[in-house]
C-alpha positions as CSV (number, residue, x, y, z in Angstrom):
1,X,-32.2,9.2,22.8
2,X,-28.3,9.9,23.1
3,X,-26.3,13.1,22.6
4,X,-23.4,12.8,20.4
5,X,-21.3,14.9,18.5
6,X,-21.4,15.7,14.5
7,X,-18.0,13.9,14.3
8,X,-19.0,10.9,16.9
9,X,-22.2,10.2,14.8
10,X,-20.1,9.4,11.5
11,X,-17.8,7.1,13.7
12,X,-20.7,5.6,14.9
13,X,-22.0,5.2,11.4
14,X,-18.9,3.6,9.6
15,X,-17.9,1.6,13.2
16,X,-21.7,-0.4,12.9
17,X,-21.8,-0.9,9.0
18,X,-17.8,-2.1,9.5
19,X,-19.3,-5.0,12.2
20,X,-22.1,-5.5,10.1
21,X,-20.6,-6.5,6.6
22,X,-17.0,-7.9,6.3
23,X,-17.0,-6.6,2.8
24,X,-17.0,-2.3,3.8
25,X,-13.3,-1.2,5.1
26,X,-11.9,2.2,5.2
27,X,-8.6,3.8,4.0
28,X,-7.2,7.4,3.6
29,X,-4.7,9.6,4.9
30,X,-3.7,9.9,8.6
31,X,-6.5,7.9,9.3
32,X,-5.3,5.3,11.8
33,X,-3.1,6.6,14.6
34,X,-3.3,10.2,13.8
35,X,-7.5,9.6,14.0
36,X,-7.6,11.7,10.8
37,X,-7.0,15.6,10.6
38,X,-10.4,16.2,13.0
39,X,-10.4,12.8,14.9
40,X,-13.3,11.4,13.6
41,X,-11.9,7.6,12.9
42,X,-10.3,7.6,17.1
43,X,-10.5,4.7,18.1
44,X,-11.1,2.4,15.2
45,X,-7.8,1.0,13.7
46,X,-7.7,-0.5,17.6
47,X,-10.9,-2.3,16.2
48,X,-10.8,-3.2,13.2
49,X,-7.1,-3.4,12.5
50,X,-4.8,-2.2,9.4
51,X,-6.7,-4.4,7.2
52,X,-9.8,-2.7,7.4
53,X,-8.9,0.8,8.5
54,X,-6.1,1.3,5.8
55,X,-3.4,4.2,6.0
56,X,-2.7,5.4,2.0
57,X,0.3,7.5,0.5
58,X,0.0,10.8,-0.2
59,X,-1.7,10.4,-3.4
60,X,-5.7,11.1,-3.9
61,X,-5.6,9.7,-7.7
62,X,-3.8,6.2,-6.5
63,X,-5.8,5.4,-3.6
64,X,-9.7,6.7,-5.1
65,X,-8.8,4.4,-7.9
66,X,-7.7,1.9,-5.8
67,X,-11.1,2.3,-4.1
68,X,-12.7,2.2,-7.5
69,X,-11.2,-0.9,-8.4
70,X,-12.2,-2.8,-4.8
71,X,-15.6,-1.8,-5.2
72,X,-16.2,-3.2,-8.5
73,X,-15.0,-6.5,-7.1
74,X,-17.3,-6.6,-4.5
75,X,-15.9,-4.5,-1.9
76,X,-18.0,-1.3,-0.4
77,X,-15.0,0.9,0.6
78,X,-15.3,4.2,2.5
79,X,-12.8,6.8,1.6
80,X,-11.5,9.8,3.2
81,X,-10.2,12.7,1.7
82,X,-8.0,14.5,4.2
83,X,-9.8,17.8,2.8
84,X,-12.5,18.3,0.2
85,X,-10.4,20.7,-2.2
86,X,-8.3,17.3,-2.8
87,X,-10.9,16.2,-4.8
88,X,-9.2,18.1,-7.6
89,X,-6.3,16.1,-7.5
90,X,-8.9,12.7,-8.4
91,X,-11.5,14.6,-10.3
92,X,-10.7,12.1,-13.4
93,X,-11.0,8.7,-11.2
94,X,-14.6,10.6,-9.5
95,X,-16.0,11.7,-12.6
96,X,-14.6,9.4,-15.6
97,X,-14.7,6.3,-13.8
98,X,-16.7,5.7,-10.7
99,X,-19.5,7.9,-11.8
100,X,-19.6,6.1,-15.5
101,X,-18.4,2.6,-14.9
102,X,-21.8,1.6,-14.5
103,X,-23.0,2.9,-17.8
104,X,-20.6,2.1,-19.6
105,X,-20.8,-1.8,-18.7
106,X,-24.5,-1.6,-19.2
107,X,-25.5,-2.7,-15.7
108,X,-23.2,-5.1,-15.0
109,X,-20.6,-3.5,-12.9
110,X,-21.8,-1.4,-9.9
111,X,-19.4,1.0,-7.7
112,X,-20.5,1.2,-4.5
113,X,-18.0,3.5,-2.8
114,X,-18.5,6.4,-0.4
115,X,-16.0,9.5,-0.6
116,X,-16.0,11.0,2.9
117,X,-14.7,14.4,3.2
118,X,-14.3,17.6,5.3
119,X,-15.4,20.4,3.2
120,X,-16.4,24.3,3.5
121,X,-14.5,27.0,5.4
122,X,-14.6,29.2,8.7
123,X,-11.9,27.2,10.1
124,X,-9.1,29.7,9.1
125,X,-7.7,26.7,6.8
126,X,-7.3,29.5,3.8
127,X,-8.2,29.6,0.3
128,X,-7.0,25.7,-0.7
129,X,-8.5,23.9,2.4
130,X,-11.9,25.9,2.4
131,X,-13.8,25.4,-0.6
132,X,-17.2,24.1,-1.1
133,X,-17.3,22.0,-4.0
134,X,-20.7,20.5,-4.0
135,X,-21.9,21.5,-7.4
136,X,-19.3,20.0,-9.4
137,X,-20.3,16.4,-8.3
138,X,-24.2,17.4,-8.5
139,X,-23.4,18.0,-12.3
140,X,-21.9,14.4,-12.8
141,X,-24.4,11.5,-13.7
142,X,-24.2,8.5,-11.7
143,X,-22.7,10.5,-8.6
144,X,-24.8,10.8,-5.5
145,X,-24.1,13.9,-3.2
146,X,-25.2,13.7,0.7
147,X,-24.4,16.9,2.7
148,X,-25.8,16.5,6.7
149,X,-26.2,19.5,9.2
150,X,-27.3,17.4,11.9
151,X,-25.7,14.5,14.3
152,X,-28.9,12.8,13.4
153,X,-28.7,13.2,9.2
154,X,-24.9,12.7,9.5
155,X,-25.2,9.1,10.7
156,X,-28.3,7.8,9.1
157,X,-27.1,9.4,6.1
158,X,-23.8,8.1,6.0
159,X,-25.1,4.1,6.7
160,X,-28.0,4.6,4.4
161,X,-24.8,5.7,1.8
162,X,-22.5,2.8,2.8
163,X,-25.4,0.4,1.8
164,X,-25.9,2.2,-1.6
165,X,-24.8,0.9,-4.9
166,X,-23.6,4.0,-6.0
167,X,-20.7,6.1,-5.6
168,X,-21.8,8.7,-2.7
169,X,-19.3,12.1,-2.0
170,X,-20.5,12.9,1.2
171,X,-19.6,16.3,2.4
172,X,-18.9,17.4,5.9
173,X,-19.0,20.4,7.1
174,X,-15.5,21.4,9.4
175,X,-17.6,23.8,11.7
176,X,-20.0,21.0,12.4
177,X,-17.5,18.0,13.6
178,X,-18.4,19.7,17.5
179,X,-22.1,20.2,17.1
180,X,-24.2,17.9,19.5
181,X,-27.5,16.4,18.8
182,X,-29.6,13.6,19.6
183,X,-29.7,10.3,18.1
184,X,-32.1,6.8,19.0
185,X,-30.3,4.2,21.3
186,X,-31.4,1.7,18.2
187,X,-30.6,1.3,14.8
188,X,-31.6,4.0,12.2
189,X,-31.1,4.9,8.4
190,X,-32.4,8.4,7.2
191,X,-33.0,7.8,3.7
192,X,-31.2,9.8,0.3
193,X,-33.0,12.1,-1.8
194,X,-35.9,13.3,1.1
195,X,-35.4,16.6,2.5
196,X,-36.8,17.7,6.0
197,X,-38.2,20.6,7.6
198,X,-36.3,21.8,10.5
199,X,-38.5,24.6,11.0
200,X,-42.0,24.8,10.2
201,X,-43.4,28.7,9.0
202,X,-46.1,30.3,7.3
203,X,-44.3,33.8,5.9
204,X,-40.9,32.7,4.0
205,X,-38.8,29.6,3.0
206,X,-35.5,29.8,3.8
207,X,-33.8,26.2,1.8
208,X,-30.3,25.5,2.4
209,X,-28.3,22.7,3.6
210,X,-24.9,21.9,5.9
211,X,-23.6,24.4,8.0
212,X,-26.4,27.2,6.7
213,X,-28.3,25.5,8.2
214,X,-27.8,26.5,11.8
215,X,-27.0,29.7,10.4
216,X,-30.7,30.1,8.9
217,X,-32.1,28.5,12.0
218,X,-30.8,31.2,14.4
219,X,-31.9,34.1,11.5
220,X,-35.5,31.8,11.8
221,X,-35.2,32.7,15.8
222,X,-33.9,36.4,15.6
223,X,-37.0,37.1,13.2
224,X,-39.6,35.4,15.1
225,X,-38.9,38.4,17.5
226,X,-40.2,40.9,14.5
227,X,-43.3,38.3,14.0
228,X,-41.5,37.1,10.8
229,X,-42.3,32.7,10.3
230,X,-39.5,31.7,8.8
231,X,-39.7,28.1,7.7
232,X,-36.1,26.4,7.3
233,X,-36.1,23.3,4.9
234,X,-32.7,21.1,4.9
235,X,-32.5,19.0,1.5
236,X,-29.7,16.8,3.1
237,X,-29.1,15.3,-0.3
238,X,-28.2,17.6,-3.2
239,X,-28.3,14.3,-5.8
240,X,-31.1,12.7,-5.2
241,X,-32.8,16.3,-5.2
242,X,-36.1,16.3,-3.0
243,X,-37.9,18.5,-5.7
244,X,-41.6,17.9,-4.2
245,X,-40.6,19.3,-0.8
246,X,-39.1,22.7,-2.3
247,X,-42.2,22.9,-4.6
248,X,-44.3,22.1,-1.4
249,X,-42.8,24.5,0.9
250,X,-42.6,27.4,-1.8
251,X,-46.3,26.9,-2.5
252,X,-47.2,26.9,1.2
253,X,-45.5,30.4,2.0
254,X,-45.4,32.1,-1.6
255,X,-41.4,33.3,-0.6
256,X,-37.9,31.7,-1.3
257,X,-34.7,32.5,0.0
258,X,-32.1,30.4,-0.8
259,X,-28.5,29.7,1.4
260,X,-25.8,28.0,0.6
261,X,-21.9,28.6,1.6
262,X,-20.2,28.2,-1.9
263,X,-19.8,30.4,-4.0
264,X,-23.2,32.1,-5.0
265,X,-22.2,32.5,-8.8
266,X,-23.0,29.1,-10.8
267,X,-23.6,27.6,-7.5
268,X,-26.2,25.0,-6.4
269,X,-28.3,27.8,-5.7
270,X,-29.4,28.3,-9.1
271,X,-30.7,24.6,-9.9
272,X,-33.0,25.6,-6.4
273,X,-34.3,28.3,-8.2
274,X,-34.7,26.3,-11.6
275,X,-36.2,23.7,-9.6
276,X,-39.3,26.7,-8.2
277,X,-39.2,28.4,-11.4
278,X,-40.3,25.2,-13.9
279,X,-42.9,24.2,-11.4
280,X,-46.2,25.2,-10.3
281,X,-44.8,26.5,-7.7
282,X,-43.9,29.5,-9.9
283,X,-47.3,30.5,-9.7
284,X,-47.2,31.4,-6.0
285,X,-44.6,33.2,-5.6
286,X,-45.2,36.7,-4.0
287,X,-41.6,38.1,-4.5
288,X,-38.8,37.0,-6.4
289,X,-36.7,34.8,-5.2
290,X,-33.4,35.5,-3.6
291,X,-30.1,33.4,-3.1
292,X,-27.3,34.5,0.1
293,X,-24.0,32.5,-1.1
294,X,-20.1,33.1,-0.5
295,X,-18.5,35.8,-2.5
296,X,-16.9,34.9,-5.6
297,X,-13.1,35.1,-4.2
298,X,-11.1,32.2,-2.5
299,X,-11.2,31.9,1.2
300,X,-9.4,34.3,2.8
301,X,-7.0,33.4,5.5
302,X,-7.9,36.4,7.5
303,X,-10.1,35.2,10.4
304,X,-12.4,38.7,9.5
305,X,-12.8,38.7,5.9
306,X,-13.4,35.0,5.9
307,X,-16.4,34.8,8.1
308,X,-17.4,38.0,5.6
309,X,-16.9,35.9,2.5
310,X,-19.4,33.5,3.3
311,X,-23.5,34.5,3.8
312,X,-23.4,35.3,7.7
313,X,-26.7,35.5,9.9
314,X,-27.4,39.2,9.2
315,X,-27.1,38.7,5.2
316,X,-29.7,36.2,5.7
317,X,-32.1,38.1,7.7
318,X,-32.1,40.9,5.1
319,X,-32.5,38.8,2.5
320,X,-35.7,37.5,4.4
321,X,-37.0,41.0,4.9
322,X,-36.2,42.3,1.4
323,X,-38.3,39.0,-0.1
324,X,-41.5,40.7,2.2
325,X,-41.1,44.1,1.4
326,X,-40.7,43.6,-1.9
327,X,-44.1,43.9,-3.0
């Protein structure tokens, strides 16, 4: 085992599938020179060259669909969005074409494209470079959504998603690009659609993904000092959704709390909860359960009321406490 960073593990990840099929390239904004707006692609337009690491205009509709159109022609292009708010800007070449193209052609075209893309706040970027967008793309057919925590997830994720036949968004979180972590000297994929525990406990689920959950792993820690067992499940991928593991864990400690950064109103949060409540899992629940999500406001550019807008460690705690004492 290696240490590497969050944003050295995705290098890693698109530098070994690059070497290992000629057909995957990668293009966006500032990508080349500039080693994109957090430096995750340093080093790789020495590489690979412009042909395969390919700087685009200023235009998130042209160079999606151009992505679009290479894939169906037997490409596997990675994409990067400078920012994941952008998306807006390509919503119609996301949703109306890569995610239907396959449908629509009744099997015979396939898009296998992977939308990398800084996403979520507490890096003071304000209310247009801060969102978390995840549940739009979980609502789309024929979209797969991929959201790591870990050095670990975020490579074996993002190879097992370069390799997929399916247009992947794959979201990374900004406050995670400097996280460290260990990862095998050899060749690994993690797999999409299987969620893992990254705390085992007896008294309370706690299930959350990207940057919630470190958050909810150093709640897990303060509240082992009160004897509180606080098990912390990571889904990884939002679509593919690992349903057995949040019925399993829910069964196993009768409590659910649920975190997640966006915005807790009509956020992913609420298919969690659908997801316990429609299964026997129902059944075993000792408390209600409880979500901890960002306020419903934009991102604030103040460095105070930002860090309040989304759930913070203490919110979580309480909502643990509140799920034991509530009956």
């Amino acid at each position: 085992m290696r240490e590497v960073t969050y944003r050295e593990a995705v290098r890693e990840a698109m530098c070994e599938e690059m070497r290992r099929d000629e057909s995957v390239y990668f293009m966006g904004e500032d990508i080349g020179a500039y080693c994109g707006a957090f430096g995750v692609s340093k080093g790789m337009l020495q590489e690979f060259g412009e042909t395969r690491v390919r700087e685009t205009p200023i235009s998130e509709t042209a160079f999606v669909g151009a992505g679009i159109g290479s894939a169906i022609t037997g490409m596997r292009p990675i994409v990067e969005l400078m920012f994941s708010d952008f998306m807006a800007v390509c919503y119609d070449q996301i949703i109306n074409q890569a995610a239907k193209m396959h449908f629509m052609f009744a099997g015979k075209v396939q898009v296998p494209m992977v939308i990398r893309t800084p996403s979520g706040g507490g890096t003071g970027a304000a209310a247009q470079h801060s969102q978390s967008l995840e549940q739009m793309y979980c609502h789309v057919p024929g979209l797969k959504v991929v959201v790591p925590s870990t050095p670990y997830d975020a490579k074996g994720l993002l190879k097992s998603s370069i390799r997929d036949n399916n247009t992947v968004i794959f979201l990374e979180q900004k406050r995670l690009y400097k996280e460290k972590g260990e990862i095998p000297e050899e060749e690994y994929l993690v797999p999409l659609g299987k969620a893992d525990i990254k705390r085992p406990g007896r008294d309370v689920s706690v299930i959350t993904y990207g940057r919630m959950v470190q958050m909810s792993l150093q709640a897990a820690a303060k509240l082992a000092e009160e004897g509180i067992d606080v098990e912390v499940l990571d889904l990884r991928t939002l679509s593919p959704l690992d349903t057995d593991a949040i019925i399993a864990t829910v069964k196993k400690t009768g409590r659910a709390v649920i975190v997640h950064e966006a915005v807790q109103f009509a956020g992913f949060g609420g298919e969690i909860a659908g997801v316990i409540a429609d299964s026997e899992a129902f059944y075993r629940l000792d408390a209600p359960i409880k979500r901890v999500g960002g306020l419903y406001c934009p991102v604030p550019f103040n460095p105070q009321l930002e860090t309040q807008s989304f759930p913070t460690q203490e919110r979580i705690e309480a909502a643990v406490r509140g799920t034991l004492q509530a009956y």
